[in-house]
FIDREN-118804 format. One line per field, with one value per residue (C-alpha): residue number from 1; residue in one letter; y, x, z. Coordinates in steps of 0.1 Angstrom, whole numbers. Layout:
# FIDREN-118804
num	c(NUM,...);
residu	c(a,...);
yy	c(Y,...);
xx	c(X,...);
zz	c(Z,...);
This chain:
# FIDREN-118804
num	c(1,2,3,4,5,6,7,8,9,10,11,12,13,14,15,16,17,18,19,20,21,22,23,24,25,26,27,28,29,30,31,32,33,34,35,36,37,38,39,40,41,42,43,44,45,46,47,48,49,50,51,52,53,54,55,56,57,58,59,60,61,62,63,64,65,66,67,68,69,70,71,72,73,74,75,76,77,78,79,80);
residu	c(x,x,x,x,x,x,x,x,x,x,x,x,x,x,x,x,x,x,x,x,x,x,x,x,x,x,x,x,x,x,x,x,x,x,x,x,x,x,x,x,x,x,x,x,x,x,x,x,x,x,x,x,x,x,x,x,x,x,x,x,x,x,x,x,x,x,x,x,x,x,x,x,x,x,x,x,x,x,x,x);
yy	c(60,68,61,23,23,36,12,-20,-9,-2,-36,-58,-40,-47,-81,-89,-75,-96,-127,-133,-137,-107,-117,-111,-76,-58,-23,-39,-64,-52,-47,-70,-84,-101,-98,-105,-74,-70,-40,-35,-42,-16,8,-14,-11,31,18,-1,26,54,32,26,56,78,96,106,93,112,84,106,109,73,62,54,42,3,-8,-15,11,39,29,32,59,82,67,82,117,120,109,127);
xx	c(-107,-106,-66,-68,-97,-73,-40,-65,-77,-45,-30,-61,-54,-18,-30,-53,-33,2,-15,-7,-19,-32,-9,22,13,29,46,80,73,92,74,97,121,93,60,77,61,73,79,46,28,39,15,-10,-7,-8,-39,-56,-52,-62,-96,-101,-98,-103,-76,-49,-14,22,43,73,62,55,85,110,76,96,77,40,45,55,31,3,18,12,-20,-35,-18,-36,-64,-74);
zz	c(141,108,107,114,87,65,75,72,37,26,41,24,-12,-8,1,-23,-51,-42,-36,3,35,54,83,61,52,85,87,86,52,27,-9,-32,-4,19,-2,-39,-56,-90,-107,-129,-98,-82,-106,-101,-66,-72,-94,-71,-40,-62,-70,-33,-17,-48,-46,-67,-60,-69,-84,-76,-40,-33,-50,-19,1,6,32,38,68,50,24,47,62,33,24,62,52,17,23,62);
């Protein structure tokens, strides 16, 4: 299904770009409360999904994305 293709790219950027275990990147892990994100890499998260899935991302819209969840969330919706 191309939805789970979708989540597990999105959870193995995240991954690779914070510097942790795959395992920690679930729907409830919070960006900067349980993963650490800081805030210049949260563009280059934007950065780094827009290069993956070439897409182009709404800084705006993904602002109050918190969680990895909502996160992937909108990454299955733009990119169906």
């Amino acid at each position: 299904m191309a939805d789970s293709t979708v989540a597990a790219r999105t959870r193995q950027v995240i991954a690779d770009l914070l510097k942790v275990h795959l395992d920690a990147v679930t729907d409830e892990a919070h960006f900067v409360r349980d993963l650490g994100m800081e805030s210049i890499q949260q563009v280059e998260l934007l950065a780094a999904l827009e290069e993956e899935f070439d897409v182009e991302i709404d800084e705006e819209e993904t602002a109050q994305n918190v969680t990895v969840g909502m996160a992937v969330e909108y990454m299955e919706k733009i990119v169906e």
